[in-house]
Every structure is written in structure tokens, then in C-alpha cells.
Residue frames relative to the residue before (quaternion, step in Angstrom):
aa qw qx qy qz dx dy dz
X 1.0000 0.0000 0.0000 0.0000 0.00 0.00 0.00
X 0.6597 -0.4983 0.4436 0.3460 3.44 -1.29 0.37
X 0.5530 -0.5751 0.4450 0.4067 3.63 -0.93 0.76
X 0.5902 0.5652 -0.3705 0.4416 4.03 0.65 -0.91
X 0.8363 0.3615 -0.1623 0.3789 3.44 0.81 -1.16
X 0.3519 0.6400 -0.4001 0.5536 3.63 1.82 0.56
X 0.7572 0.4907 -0.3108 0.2988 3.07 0.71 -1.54
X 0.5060 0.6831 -0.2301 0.4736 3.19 1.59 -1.78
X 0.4060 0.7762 -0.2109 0.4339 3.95 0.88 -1.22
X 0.8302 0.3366 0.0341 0.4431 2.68 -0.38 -2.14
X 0.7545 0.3600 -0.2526 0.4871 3.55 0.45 -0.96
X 0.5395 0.4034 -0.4875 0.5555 3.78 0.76 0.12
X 0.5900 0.5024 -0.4782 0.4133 4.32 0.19 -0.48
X 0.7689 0.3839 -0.2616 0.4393 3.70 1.17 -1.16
X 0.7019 0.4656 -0.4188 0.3394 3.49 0.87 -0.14
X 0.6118 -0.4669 0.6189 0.1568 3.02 -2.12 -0.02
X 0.8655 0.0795 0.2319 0.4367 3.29 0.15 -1.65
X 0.2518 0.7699 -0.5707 0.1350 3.17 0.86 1.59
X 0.4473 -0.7307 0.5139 -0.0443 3.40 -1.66 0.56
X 0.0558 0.8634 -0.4993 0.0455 3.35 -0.07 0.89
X 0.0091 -0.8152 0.5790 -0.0112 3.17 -1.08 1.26
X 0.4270 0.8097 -0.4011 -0.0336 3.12 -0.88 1.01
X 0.5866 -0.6345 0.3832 0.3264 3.76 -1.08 -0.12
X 0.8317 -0.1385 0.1166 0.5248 3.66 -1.17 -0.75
X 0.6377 0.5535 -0.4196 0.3331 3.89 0.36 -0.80
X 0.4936 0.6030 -0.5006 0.3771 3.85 1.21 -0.57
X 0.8939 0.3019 -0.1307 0.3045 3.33 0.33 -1.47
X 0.4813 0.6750 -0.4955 0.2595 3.04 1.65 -0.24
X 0.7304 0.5304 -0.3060 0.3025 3.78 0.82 0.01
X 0.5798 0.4562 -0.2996 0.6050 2.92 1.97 1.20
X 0.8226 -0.2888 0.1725 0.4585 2.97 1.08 1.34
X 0.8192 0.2698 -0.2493 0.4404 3.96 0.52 -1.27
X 0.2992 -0.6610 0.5868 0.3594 3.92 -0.56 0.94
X 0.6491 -0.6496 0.3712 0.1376 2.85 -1.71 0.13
X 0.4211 -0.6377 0.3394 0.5484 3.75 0.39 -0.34
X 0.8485 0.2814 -0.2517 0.3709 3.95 0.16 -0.10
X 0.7463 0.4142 -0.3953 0.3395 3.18 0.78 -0.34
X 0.8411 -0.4852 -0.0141 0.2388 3.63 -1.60 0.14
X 0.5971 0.2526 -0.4642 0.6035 3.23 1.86 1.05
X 0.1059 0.8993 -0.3887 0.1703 3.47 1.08 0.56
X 0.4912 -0.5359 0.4708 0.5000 4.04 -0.17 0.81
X 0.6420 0.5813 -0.3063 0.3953 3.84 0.17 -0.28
X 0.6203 0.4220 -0.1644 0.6404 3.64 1.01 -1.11
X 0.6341 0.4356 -0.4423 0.4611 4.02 0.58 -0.06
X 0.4871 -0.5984 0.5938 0.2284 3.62 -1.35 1.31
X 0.3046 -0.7602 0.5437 0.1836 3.72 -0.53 1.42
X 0.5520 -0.6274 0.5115 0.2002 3.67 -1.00 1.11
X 0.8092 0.3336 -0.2355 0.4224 3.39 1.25 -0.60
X 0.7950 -0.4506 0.2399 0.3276 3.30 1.08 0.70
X 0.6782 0.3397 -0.1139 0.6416 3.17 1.46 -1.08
X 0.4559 -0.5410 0.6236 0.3326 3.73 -1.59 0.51
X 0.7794 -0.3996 0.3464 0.3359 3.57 -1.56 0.74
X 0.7117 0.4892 -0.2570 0.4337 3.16 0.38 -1.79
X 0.6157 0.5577 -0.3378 0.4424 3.32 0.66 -0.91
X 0.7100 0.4806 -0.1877 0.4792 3.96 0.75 -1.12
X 0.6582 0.4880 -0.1917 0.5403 3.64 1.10 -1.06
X 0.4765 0.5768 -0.4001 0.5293 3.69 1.27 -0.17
X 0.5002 -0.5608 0.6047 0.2639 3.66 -1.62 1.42
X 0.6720 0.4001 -0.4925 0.3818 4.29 0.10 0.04
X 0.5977 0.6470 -0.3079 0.3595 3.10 1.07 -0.67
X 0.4807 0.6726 -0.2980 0.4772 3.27 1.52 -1.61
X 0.9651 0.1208 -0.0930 0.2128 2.75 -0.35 -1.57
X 0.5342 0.5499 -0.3656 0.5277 3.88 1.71 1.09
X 0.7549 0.2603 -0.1181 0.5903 3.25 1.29 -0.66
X 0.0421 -0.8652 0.4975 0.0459 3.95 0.64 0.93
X 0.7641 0.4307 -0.1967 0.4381 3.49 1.12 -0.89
X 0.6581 0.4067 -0.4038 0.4884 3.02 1.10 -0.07
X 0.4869 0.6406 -0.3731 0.4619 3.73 1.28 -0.42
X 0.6358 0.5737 -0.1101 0.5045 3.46 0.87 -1.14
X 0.8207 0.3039 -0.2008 0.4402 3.43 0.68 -0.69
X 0.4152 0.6115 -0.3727 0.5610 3.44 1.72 -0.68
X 0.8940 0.3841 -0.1260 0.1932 3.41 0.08 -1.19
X 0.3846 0.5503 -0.3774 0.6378 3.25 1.87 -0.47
X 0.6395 0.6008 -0.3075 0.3681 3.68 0.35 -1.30
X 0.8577 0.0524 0.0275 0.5108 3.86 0.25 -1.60
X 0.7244 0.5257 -0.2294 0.3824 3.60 0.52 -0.28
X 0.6175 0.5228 -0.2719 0.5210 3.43 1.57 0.13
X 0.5542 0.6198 -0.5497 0.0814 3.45 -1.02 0.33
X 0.6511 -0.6459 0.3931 -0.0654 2.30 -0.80 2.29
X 0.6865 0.6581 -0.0179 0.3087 3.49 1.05 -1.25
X 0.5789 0.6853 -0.3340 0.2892 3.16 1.62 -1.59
X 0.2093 -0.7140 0.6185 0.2528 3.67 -1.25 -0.54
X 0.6623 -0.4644 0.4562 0.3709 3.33 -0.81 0.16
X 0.1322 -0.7202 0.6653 0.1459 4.02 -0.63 0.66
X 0.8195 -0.2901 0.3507 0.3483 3.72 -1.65 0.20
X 0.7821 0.4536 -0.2777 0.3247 3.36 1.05 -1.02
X 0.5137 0.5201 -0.3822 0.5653 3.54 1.64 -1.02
X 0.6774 0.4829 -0.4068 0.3776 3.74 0.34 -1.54
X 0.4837 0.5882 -0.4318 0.4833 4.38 0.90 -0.92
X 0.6919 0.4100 -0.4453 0.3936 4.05 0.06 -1.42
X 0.8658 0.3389 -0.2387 0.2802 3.16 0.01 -1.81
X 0.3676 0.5972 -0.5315 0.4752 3.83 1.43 0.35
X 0.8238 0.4443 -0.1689 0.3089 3.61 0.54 -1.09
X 0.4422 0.6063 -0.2374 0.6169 2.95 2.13 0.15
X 0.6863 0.6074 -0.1633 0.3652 3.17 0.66 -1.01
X 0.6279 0.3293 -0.0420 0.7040 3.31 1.67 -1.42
X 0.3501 -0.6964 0.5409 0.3162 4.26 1.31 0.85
X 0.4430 0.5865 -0.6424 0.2168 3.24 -0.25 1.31
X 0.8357 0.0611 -0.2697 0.4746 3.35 1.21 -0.31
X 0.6644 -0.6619 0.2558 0.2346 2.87 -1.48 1.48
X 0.6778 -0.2115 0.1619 0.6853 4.23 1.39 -1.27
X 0.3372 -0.7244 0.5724 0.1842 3.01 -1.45 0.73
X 0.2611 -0.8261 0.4978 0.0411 3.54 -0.62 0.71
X 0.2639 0.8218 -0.4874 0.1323 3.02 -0.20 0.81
X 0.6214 -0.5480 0.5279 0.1868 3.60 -1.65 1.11
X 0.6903 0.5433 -0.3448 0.3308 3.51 1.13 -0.69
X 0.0120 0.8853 -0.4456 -0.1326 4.01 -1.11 -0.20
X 0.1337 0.7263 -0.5103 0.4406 2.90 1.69 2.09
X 0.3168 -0.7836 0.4945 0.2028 3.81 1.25 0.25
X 0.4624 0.7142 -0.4855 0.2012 3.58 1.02 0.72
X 0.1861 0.8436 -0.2946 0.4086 3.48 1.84 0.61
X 0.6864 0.4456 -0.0135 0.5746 2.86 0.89 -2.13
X 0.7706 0.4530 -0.1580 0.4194 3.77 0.53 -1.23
X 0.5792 0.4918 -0.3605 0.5410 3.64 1.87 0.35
X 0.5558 -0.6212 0.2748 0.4793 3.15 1.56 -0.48
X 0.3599 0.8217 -0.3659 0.2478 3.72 1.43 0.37
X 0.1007 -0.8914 0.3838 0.2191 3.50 0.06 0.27
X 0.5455 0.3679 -0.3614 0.6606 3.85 1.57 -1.05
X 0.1454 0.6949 -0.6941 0.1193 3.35 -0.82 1.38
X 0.0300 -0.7855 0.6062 0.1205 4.13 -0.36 0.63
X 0.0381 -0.9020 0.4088 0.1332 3.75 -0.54 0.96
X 0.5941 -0.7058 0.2340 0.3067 3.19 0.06 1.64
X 0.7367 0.3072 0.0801 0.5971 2.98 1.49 -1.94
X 0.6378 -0.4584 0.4870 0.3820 3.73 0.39 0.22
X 0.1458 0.8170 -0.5248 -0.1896 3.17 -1.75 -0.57
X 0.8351 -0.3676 0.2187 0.3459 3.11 -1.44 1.16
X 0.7002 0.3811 -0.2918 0.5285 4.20 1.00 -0.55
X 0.7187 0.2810 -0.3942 0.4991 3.35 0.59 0.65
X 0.0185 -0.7836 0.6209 -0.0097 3.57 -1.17 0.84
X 0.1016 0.8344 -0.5407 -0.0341 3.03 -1.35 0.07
X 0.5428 -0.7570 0.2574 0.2571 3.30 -1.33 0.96
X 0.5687 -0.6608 0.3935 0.2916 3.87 -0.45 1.10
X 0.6992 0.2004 -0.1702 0.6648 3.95 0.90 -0.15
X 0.8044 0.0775 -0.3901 0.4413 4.05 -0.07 0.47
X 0.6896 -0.4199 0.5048 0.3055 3.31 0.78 -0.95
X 0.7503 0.3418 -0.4105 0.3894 3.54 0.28 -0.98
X 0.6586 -0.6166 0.4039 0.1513 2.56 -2.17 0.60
X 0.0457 -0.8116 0.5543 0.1788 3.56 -0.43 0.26
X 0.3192 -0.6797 0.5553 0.3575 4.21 -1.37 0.09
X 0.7444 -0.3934 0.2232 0.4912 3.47 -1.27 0.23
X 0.4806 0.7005 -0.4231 0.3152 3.33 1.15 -1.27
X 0.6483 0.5366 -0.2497 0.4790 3.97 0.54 -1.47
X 0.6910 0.4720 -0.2494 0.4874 3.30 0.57 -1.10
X 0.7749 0.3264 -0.3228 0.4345 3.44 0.00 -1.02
X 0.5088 0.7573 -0.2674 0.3100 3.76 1.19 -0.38
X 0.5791 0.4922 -0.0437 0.6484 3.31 1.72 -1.67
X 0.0215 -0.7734 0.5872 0.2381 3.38 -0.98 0.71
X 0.5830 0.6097 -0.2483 0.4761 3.77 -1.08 -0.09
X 0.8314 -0.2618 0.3443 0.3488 3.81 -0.72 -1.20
X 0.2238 -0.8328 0.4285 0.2696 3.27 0.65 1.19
X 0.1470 -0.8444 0.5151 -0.0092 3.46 -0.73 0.40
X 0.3283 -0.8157 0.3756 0.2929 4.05 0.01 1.23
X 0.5356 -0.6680 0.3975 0.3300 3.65 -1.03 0.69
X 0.6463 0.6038 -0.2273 0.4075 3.14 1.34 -0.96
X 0.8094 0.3438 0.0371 0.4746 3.73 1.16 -1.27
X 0.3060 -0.4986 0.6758 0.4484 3.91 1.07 -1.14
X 0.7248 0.5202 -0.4224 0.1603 4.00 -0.11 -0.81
X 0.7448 -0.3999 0.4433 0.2981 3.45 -1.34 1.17
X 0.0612 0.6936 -0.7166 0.0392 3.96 -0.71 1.34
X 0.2209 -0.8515 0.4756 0.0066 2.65 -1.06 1.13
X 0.7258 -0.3916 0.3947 0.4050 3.93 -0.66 0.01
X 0.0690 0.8295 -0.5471 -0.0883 4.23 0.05 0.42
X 0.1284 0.5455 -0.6489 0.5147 3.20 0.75 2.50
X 0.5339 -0.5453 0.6167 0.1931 3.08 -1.90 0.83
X 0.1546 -0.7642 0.6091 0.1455 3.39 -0.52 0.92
X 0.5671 -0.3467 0.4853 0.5680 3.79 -1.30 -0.26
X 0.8014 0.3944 -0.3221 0.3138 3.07 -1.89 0.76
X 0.5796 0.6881 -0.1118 0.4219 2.75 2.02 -1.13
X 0.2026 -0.7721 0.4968 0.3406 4.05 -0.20 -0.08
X 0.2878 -0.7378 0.4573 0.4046 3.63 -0.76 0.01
X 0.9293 -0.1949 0.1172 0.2911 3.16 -2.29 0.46
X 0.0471 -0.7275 0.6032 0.3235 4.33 0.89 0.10
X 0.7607 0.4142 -0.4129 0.2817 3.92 -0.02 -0.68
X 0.5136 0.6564 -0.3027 0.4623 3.45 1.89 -0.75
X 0.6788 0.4034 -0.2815 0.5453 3.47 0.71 -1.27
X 0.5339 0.5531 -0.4787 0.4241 3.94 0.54 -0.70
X 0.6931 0.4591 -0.3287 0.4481 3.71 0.25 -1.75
X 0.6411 0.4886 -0.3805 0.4533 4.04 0.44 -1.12
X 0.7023 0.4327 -0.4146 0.3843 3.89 0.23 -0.83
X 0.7100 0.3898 -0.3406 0.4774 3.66 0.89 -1.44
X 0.4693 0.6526 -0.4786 0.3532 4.03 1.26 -0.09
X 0.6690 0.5815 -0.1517 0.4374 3.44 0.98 -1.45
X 0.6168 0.5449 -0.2605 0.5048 3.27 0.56 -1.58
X 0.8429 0.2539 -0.2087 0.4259 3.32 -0.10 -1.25
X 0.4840 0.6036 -0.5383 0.3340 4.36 0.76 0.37
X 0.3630 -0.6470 0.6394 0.2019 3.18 -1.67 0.74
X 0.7862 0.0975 -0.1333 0.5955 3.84 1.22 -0.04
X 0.2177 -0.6212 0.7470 0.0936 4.16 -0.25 1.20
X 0.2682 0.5756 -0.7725 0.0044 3.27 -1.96 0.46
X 0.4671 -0.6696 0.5742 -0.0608 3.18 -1.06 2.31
X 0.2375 0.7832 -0.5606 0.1261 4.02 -0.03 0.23
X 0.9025 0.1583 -0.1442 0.3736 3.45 -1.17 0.48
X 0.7065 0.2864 -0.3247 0.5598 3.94 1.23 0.88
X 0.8159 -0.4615 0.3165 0.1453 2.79 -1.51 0.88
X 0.0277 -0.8217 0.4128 0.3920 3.13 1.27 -1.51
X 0.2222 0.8161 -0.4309 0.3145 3.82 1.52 0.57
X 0.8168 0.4167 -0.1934 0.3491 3.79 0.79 -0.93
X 0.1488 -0.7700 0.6046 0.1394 3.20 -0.30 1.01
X 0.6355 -0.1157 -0.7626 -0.0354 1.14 -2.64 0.76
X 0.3711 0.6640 -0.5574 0.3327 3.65 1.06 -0.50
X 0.8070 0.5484 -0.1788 0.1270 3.40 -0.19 -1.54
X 0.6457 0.5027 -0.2423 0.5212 3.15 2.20 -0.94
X 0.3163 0.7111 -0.5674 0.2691 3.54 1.18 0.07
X 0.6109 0.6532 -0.3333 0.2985 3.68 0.98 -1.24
X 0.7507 0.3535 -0.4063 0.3826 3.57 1.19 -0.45
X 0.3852 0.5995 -0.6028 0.3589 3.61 1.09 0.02
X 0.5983 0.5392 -0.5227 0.2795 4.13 -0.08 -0.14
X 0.2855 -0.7695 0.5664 0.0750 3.50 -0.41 0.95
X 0.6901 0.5259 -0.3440 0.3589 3.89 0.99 -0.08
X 0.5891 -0.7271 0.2946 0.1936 2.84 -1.28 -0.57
X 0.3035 0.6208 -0.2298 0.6854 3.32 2.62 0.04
X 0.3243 0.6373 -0.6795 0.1639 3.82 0.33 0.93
X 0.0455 0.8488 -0.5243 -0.0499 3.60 -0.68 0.28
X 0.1374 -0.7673 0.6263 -0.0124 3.81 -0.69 1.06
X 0.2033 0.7708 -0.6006 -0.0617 3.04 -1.31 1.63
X 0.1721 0.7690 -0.5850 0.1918 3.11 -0.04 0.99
X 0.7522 -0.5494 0.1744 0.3194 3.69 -1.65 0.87
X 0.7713 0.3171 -0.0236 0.5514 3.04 1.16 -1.42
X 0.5028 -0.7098 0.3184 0.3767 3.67 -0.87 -0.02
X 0.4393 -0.7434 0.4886 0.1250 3.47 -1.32 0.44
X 0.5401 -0.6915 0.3912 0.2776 3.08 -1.15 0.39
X 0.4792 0.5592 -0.3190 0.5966 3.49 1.87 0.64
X 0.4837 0.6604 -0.4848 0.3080 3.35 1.10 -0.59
X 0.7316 0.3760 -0.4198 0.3836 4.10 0.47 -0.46
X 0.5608 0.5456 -0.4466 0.4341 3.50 1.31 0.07
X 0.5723 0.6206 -0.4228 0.3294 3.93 0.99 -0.73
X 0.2719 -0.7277 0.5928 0.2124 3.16 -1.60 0.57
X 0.7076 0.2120 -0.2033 0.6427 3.72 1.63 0.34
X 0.0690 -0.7582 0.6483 0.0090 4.00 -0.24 1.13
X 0.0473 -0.7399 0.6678 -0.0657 3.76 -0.87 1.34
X 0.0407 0.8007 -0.5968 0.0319 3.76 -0.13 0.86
X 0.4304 0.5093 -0.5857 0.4607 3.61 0.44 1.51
X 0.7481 -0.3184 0.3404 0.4723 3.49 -1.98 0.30
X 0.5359 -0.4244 0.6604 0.3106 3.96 -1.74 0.47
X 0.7595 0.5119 -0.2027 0.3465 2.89 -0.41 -1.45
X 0.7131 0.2837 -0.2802 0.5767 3.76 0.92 -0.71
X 0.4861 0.6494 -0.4428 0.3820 3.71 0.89 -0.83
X 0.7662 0.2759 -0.2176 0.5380 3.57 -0.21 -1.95
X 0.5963 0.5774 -0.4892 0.2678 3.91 0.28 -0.91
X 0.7812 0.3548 -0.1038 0.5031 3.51 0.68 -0.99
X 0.6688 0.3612 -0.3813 0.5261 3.93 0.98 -0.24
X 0.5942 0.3135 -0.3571 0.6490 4.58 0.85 -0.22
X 0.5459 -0.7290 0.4127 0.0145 3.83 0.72 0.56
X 0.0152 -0.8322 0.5415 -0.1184 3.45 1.94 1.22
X 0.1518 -0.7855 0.5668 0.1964 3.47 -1.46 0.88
């Protein structure tokens, strides 16, 4: 192994309380691109005139339903994905109470589907819905069933996606659990985001130690704050350093 990834190694045998935060780059190695980078859901000329951000945005939601609805059934699903080395790595390291929650920016629920269980989504995700005038809940399955405007069986009312859209604040009790998550690790490892998106992104200074570690392809704007910089795939990084059989 690489000398970076011994060290990384090593410092997971001595902790207690490791942490993992991360964003699109985890999953991007199952299949789902990511939203910024250079085939990223972002870099694709929208069919509907409008840029993503613009569609993924709560005004947008609620003036433009069909086109919200159709964007998203369209790019933001896939049903299909599998776990990669890197989700399967967390919930090994969970499993054996070394790590403490995984955080993550993502909401492809492939966290859950490695077998993780302290999972805090920043952003929600796509397997949970609900209906905008009763409440009930619905799974993707309902959703992906219905074409057009999901629509509750129970009411007629508009179910929506329980993801944080732009415009949208995020989770206060979710973001609470992530700070007192951070704060309280003896090893943070950031992997697979930019660190560009706030608020998500300042969580990174609530770590008070000294085992920060960032692996992710390209560099970041945290990268002068790390105390370990791994610029190779996640997914191969943790797969081979928690020792996937």
C-alpha cells in the first residue's frame, strides 16, 4: 500500500471514534454521477431550458410541478445502484464499533443498503416520501410506479421527495447530531466532496482533533487544514485499508 494509506490504516487500529463524512464522490463509483463534477448532473444541457439548480430549487417545486417531476424521475433516480467498497468499508467499521456515524450529503440510501445503521442525512433521501396535505409516507417503489406527478392514494395530494431542495434549510436536529458527531471524533475522514456546499461543508471545523483526513480525487478547499490528503478513488482507498474480503 501507499505510505498515506498505512498511515490512514494505522490511525483507524488507534481510534475509538472515527467519523465519516461524505458527499457525491462516495457513490459516484456505483454508477450515480455526481452534481458538479465534469460529467456531473450539472455539466448536462437541461432539455427544459432551465439549469438543474434552478429545477431542484423549493420555488420552482412548487410553480413548475411537471417539470420538477419529470426532471427528477428522469436524473435523480437509480433504483439499481449497489453498494461500492467504500459504503461496504463504513458499515464493516461499524460493525467492529469503530465508527461512531456516517454523514453524508448524499440521498441514494446506499449507506443503509451496505448495512450502516448511524447514518445522519444532511440532505434527505429519495426512499422516503411524503404527502404535502396528509402526511403519509410513501417508498420509492410508489413513486417510481406513478408517472408524471406523484399523487397520494389516500388524499389526491402532491408527494413529494423528503430531500432538501435549494431554498430549502437543512434538518436543525440532523445538523445538531453531525456537529456533536464531529466534535466528539478521535479520527474525521471527509471522502468523496468537494467541501464547496454550505452549510454542509463547515461542519469540518467543528473537529477539534488532530487525524483529519481528506480523500477525495481532486483538491479542496480544506486540504490546508488536513492532517492526511489521499487523492485516489474512496471506494479503493477504505476497500483495501478496513481490508474488504
Amino acid at each position: 500500500m501507499k505510505e498515506s494509506w498505512n498511515t490512514l490504516q494505522q490511525w483507524m487500529k488507534e481510534s475509538k471514534r472515527i467519523v465519516f463524512f461524505g458527499g457525491a464522490g462516495v457513490s459516484t463509483e456505483s454508477g450515480i454521477p455526481d452534481f458538479r463534477g465534469e460529467k456531473g448532473i450539472y455539466q448536462t444541457i437541461s432539455e427544459y431550458g432551465v439549469r438543474p439548480e434552478v429545477i431542484l430549487s423549493h420555488s420552482f417545486f412548487l410553480q413548475n410541478k411537471d417539470v420538477f417531476f419529470s426532471y427528477y424521475k428522469k436524473n435523480l433516480l437509480f433504483p439499481d445502484a449497489k453498494p461500492n467498497a467504500a459504503h461496504l468499508a463504513l458499515a464493516k467499521l461499524e460493525q467492529e464499533g469503530k465508527l461512531s456515524a456516517v454523514i453524508t450529503q448524499n440521498i441514494d440510501d446506499l449507506h443503509q443498503k451496505a448495512g450502516s445503521k448511524r447514518v445522519l442525512e444532511l440532505h434527505g433521501t429519495l426512499y422516503r416520501n411524503y404527502c404535502l396535505n396528509c402526511g403519509k409516507t410513501f417508498d420509492l417503489d410508489y413513486v417510481m410506479a406513478t408517472d408524471g406527478v406523484t399523487k397520494c392514494d389516500q388524499c389526491g395530494g402532491v408527494v413529494r421527495p423528503d430531500v432538501v431542495l435549494y431554498e430549502e434549510g437543512l434538518n436543525q436536529d440532523v445538523l445538531r447530531q453531525a456537529v456533536y458527531e464531529i466534535a466528539s471524533a478521535d479520527l474525521l475522514i471527509v471522502g468523496g466532496t468537494s467541501l464547496n456546499v454550505y452549510p454542509a461543508a463547515g461542519l469540518v471545523d467543528y473537529y477539534e482533533g488532530n487525524r483529519l483526513v481528506l480523500i477525495n480525487k481532486d483538491e479542496t478547499p480544506m486540504d490546508h487544514k488536513a492532517d492526511l490528503i489521499i487523492h485516489d478513488a474512496i471506494g479503493e482507498v477504505l476497500g483495501t485499508v478496513v481490508g474488504l474480503e
